[in-house]
N, C-alpha and C positions, 0 to 999 in steps of 0.2 A: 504494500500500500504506500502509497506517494504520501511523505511525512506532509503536516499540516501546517508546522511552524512558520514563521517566515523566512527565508532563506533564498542563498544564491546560488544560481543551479552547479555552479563547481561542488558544491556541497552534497551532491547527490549523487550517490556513485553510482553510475551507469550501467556499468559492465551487470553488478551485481542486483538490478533492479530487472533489467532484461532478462538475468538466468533465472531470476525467482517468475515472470510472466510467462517464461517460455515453459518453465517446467508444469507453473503451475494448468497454463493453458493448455499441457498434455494430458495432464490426468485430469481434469474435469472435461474435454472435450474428446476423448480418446471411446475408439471402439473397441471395448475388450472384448468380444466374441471373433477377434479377428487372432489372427497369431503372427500380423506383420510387427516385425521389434520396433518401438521407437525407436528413434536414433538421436544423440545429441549434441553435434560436432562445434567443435570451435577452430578454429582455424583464422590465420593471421589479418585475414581481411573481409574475416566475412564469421556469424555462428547460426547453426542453421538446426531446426528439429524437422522428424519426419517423425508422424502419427499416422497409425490405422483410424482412420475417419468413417463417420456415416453422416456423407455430406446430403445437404440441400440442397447442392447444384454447384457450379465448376466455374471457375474464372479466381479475377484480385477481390481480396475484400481492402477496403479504404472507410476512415472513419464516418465517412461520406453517406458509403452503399450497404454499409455490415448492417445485419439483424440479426442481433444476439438471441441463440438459440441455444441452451446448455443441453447439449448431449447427453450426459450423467447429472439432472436436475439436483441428485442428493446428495451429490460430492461437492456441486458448486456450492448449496447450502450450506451443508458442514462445514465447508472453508471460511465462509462469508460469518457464520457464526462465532469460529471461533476464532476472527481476525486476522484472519489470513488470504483474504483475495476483501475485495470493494466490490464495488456494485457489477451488473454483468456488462461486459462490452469494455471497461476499464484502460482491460491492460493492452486492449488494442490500442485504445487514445494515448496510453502513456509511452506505448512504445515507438508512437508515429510522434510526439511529443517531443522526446528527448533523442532521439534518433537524430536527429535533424541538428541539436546543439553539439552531441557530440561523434556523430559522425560524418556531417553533412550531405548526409544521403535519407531517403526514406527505407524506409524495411517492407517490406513482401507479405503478405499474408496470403497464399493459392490454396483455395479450396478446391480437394477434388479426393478421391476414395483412398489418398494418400495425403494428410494435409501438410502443409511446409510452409515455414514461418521462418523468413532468412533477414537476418541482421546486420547490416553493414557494420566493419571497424575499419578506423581511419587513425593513425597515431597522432595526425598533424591537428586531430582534435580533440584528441585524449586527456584528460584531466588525471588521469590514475596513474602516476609519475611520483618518482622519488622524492624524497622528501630532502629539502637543501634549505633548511633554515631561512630567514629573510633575506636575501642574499641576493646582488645584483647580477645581469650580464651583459658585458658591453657588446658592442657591433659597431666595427668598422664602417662609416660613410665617408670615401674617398678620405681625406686628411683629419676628419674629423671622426671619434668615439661620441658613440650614445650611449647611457647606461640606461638598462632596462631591469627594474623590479621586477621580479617575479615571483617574491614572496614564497609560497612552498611548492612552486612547480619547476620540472625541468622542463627549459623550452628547449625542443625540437630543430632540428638543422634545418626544416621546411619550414619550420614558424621565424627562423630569422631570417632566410632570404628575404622573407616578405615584409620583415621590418625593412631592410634594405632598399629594396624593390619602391617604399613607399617614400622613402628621405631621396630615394635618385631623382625619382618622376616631380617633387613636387620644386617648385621653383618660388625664390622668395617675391612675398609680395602679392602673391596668386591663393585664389581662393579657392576652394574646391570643393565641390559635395560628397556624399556618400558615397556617390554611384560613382563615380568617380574612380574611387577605389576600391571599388566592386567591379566594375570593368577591367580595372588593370591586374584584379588578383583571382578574379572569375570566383569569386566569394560570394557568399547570400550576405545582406546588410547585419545578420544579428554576430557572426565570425570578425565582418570588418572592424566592426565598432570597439570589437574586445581588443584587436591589434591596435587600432588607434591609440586607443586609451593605455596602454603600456607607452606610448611613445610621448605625454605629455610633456618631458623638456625637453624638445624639439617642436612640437605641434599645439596648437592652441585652436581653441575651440569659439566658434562664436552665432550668438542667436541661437534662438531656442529648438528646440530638440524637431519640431516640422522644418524647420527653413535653416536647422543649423549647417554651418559652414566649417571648413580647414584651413588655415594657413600657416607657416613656418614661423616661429618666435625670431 
């Protein structure tokens, strides 16, 4: 169940919120009169389940198009009582939800008489990283260093090119929008704005969050 506090989604460990939906979505939705094995792989780029299903019918489900139908209605109950899954349809939403923050991909959910529920991983969005103290990391811009906070994460060889990438392109004096640096880094605006923001002494922000702007200090 997706904690209620308030919080920032780095706070929410990913990896391990998907293995509790994926599992839990097998055995409430699973057809045990079948004798095809689950399966429940993880692998570097991707983690995927495969269930014996007794589907409704065949194609993507999307938070959109799903009709939550519980297979095994007394397993979902029992779960749901004794606080261990949310309401029905849930861990679809959460999984299309956080998907997207940290992997930047959507995830798959294919119904058909073998159901398969495959989860993008992506490292360059990873929050589940060694822990290094509050501790800075610099990055080379031509003759100049920038120190980047990054508090308890290790960033990525991917995530500083693109610090880079955004100190080359921007020129002083020149403003620039989101999109801007969404185009240049082929990024959804909720990734760019986390890199921006690491790069506050060098970049400054200006006007409000609809019509906010960039330019170099």
């Amino acid at each position: 169940m997706e904690r209620t506090e308030r919080q920032e989604k780095v706070d929410i460990i990913w990896q391990q919120l998907c293995y509790w939906e994926m599992i839990a979505n097998t055995l409430i939705h699973r057809e045990f009169t079948s004798s095809y094995t689950a399966k429940f792989v993880i692998e570097k780029d991707r983690m995927y389940t495969e269930n014996a299903n007794r589907s409704s019918g065949d194609g993507i489900i999307t938070p959109d198009n799903m009709e939550p139908n519980p297979k095994n209605p007394i397993i979902a109950s029992f779960f749901r009582n004794i606080g261990w899954s949310d309401r029905l349809g849930s861990g679809v939403r959460n999984i299309f939800k956080y998907s997207k923050y940290y992997s930047g991909k959507e995830p798959e959910f294919i119904e058909g008489d073998v159901f398969r529920l495959i989860v993008p991983l992506n490292e360059d969005y990873s929050y589940d990283n060694v822990k290094n103290g509050d501790k800075k990391t610099a990055i080379k811009n031509g003759d100049k260093k920038t120190a980047i906070k990054n508090g308890d994460k290790k960033i990525s060889k991917k995530t500083i090119q693109n610090y880079k990438k955004i100190l080359e392109f921007m020129e002083e004096g020149k403003e620039y929008t989101i999109q801007d640096f969404c185009n240049l880094l082929n990024l959804k605006p909720s990734r760019t704005k986390e890199l921006l923001k690491a790069l506050t002494q060098d970049i400054e922000q200006i006007g409000n969050n609809k019509n906010r702007k960039y330019r170099l200090k």
